[in-house]
C-alpha positions in Angstrom: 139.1 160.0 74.0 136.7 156.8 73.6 134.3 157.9 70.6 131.5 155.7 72.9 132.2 158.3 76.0 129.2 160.3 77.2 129.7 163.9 79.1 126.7 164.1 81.3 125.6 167.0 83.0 123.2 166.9 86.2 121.6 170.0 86.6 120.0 169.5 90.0 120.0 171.7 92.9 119.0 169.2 95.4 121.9 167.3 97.2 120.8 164.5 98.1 119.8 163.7 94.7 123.0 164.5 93.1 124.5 161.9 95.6 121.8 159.7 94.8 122.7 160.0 91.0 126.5 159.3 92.0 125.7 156.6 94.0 123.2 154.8 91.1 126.4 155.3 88.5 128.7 153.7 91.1 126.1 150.4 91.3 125.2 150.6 87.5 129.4 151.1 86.9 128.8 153.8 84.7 132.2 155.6 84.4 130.9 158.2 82.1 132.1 161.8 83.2 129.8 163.0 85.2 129.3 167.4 85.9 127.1 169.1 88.1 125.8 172.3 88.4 123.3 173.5 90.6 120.5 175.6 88.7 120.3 176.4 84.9 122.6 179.4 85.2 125.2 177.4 86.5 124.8 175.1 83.8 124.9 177.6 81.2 128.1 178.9 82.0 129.3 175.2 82.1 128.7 174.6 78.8 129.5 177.9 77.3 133.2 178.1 78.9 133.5 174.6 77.3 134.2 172.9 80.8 132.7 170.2 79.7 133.9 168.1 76.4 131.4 169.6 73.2 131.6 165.9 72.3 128.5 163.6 72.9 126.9 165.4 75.7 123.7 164.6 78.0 121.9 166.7 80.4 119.8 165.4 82.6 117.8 168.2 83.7 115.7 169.1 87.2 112.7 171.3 86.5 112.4 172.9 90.0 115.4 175.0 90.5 116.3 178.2 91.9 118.2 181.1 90.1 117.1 179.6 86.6 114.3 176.5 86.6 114.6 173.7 83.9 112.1 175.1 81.6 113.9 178.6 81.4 117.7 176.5 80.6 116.1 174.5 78.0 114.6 177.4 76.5 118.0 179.4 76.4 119.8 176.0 75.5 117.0 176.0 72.2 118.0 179.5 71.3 121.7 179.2 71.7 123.0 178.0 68.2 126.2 175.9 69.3 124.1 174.2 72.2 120.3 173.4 70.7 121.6 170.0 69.3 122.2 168.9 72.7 120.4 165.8 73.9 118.5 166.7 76.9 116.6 164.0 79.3 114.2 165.9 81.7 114.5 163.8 85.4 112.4 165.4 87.9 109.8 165.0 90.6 107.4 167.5 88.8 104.4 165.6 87.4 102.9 169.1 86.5 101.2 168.8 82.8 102.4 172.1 81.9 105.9 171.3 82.6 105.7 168.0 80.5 104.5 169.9 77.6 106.4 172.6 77.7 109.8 170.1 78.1 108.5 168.3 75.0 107.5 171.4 72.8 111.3 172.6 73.7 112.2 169.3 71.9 113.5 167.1 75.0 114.5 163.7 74.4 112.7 162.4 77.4 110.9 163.2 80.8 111.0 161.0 83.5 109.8 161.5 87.0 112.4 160.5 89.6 112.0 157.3 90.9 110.8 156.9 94.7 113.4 154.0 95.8 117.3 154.0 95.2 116.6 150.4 93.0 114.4 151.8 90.5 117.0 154.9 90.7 119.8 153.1 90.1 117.7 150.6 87.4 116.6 154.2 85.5 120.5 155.8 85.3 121.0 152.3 83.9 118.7 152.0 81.2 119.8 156.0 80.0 123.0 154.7 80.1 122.4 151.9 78.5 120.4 153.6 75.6 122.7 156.8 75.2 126.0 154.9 75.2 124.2 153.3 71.6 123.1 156.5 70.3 124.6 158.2 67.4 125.3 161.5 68.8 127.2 164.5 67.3 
């Protein structure tokens, strides 16, 4: 496997934005692995079963989600000793003050509100891939 590899989750339950994030790696040619899951439940048990590689992994992480939000799956994410190293970017349309404060207090690594236009969408996946892929990360 290619030490400069990056398993990213989506967590997002809206459709359309998971195509939109497809569709942004496809221009950006990111060829990273990309999983989805559908609400932090989902997620967990992604990560727990090992689905997806332990090695280098990146969620980027809806707040507004049924089942289990994005506040509730980071806080179990914090608790859980094999998974609170994981880098987690916080890409969402929720510009609520609380939610920003709480994502940062829960140690995120960044909290970006989803970009209106599929440019700046595919510009933002971009730049995270850009700045991940030269991260050292466990």
């Amino acid at each position: 496997m290619d030490d400069r590899v990056i398993n990213i989750l989506l967590v997002e339950d809206d459709d359309v934005d998971v195509m939109t994030v497809k569709r942004a790696f496809q221009k950006a040619n990111i060829t990273n692995p990309l999983y989805v899951a559908h609400n932090g439940l989902e997620a967990l048990e992604l990560l727990r079963k090992q689905d997806i590689p332990a090695q280098r992994r990146l969620v980027l992480l809806d707040v507004n989600m049924p089942k289990m939000n994005g506040i509730e799956f980071l806080r179990e994410v914090r608790a859980d000793p094999a998974l609170q190293q994981m880098s987690v970017v916080v890409l969402t349309t929720s510009n609520e003050e609380r939610d920003r404060i709480e994502a940062f207090k829960l140690n995120v690594a960044g909290y970006l509100l989803k970009p209106v236009t599929f440019s700046q969408f595919a510009e933002v996946m971009s730049t995270i891939n850009k700045y991940w892929a030269l991260m050292e990360m466990p």
